[in-house]
C-alpha positions as CSV (number, residue, x, y, z in Angstrom):
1,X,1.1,-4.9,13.1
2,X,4.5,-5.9,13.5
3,X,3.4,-8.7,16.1
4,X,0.4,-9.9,14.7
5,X,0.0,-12.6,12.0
6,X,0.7,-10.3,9.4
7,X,4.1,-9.3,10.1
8,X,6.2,-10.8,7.6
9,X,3.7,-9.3,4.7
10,X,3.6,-6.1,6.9
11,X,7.6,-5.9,7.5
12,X,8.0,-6.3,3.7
13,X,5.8,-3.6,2.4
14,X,7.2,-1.4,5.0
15,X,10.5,-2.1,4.3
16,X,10.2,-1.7,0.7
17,X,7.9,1.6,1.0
18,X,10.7,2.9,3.0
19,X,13.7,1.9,0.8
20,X,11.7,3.3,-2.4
21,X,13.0,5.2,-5.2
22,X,10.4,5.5,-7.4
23,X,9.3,9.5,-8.1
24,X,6.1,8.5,-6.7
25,X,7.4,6.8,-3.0
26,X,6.1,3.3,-2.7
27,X,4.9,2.5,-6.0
28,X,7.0,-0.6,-6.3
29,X,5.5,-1.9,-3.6
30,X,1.9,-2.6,-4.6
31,X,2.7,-6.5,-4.4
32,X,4.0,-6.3,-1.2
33,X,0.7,-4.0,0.1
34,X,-1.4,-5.8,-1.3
35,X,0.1,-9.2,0.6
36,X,-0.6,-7.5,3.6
37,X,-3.8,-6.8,2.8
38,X,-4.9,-9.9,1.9
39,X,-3.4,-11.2,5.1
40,X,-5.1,-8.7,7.3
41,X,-8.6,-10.1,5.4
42,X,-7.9,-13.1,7.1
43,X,-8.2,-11.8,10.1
44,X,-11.1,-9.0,10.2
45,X,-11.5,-9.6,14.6
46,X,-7.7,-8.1,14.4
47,X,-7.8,-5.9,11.2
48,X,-11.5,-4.4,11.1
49,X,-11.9,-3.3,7.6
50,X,-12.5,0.6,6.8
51,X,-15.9,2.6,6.8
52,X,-16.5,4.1,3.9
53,X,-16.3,7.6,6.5
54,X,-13.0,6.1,7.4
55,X,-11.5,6.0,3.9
56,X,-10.4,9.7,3.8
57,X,-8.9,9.0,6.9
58,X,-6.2,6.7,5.4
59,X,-2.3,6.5,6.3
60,X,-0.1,7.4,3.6
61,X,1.2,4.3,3.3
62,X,-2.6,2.9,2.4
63,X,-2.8,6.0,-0.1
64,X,0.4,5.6,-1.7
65,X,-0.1,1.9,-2.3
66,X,-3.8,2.8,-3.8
67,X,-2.8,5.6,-5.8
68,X,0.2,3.3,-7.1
69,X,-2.1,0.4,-8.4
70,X,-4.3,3.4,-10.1
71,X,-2.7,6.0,-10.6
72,X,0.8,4.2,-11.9
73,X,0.4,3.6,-15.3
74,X,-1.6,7.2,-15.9
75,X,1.6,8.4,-14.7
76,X,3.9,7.2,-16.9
77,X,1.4,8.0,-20.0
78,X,1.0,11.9,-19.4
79,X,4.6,11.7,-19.4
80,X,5.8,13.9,-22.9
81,X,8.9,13.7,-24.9
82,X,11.6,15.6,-22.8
């Protein structure tokens, strides 16, 4: 990944998954993820795309950018008063 033609858009979204300080770790990143996945797109004979088997099989990075774009804003909802 770091070689490839993705590299910037994958350095970026690793670099800000790793500097994250969100409660839920990578959550600011969805932009940067979802860069890199619409680089990778671009080339499916480098970056084969998932089986629907596949998808439990997912890195956390891939999960944590997911459950960020769904999961964010429920999150901040079921959030009471303190």
């Amino acid at each position: 990944m770091a070689s490839g033609p993705c590299r910037e858009q994958f350095k970026s979204a690793f670099s800000c998954f790793h500097y994250s300080k969100e409660e839920l770790k990578g959550s600011d990143c969805v932009d940067q993820f979802r860069a890199m996945q619409e680089c990778m797109q671009k080339y499916p004979d480098l970056y084969p795309q998932e089986d629907e088997e596949e998808e439990e099989e997912k890195t956390p990075a891939e999960g944590v950018a997911e459950a960020a774009v769904s999961e964010a804003p429920a999150t901040k909802e079921e959030k009471g008063p303190s």
